[in-house]
C-alpha positions as CSV (number, residue, x, y, z in Angstrom):
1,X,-11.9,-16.1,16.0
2,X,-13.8,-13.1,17.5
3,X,-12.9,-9.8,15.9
4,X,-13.3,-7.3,18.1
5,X,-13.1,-3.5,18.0
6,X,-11.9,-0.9,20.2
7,X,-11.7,2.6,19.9
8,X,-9.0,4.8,21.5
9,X,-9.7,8.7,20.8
10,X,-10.2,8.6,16.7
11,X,-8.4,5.5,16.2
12,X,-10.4,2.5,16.0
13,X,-8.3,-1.1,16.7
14,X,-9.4,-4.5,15.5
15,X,-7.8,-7.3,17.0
16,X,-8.5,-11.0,16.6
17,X,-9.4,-13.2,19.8
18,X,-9.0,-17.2,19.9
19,X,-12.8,-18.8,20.4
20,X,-13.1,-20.9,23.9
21,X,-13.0,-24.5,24.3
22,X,-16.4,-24.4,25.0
23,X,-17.7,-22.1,22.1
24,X,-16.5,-24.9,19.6
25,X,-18.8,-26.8,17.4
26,X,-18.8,-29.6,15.2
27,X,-17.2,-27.8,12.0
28,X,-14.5,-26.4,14.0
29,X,-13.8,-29.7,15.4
30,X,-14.0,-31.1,11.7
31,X,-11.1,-28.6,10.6
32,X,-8.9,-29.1,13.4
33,X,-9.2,-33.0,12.7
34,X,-8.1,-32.3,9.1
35,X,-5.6,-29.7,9.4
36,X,-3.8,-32.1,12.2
37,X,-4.2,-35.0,9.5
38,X,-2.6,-32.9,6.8
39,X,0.6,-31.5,8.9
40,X,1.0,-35.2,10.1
41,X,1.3,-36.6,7.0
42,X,3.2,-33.4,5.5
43,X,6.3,-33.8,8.8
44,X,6.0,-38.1,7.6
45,X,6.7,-37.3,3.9
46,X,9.3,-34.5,4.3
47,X,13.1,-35.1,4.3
48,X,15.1,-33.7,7.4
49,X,16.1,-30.8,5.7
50,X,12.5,-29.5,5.1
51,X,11.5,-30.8,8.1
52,X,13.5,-28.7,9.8
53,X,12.0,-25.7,8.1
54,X,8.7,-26.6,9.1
55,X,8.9,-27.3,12.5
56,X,7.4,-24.3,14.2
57,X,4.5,-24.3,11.6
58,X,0.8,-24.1,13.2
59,X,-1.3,-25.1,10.1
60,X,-0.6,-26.9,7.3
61,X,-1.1,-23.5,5.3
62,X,1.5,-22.3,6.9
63,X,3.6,-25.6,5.7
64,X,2.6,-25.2,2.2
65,X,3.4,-21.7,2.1
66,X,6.6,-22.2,3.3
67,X,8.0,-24.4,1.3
């Protein structure tokens, strides 16, 4: 992600921006490849019940974290 900066009077913002499609490389490829892999085998290995917790998840982090 791009940080970015902005200032408004004295107050400076940062604010996180997603990277294109086309300013993707390799690695970044790599890690989406994996993370999909993990969260697929996470929602194959979960019972309903904790499936259902997980469900809106983005990142298998996000999985981990919450349950």
């Amino acid at each position: 992600m791009k940080q970015t900066e902005t200032k408004v009077g004295e107050v400076t913002t940062k604010s996180s921006m997603p990277k294109l499609e086309s300013e993707y490389n390799d690695e970044d490829l790599k890690k989406f490849s994996l993370n999909f892999k993990a969260i697929n085998f996470l929602h194959c290995a979960l019972n309903e019940n904790d499936y259902m917790k997980i469900t809106n998840c983005k990142t298998a982090k996000e999985i981990w974290d919450k349950l």
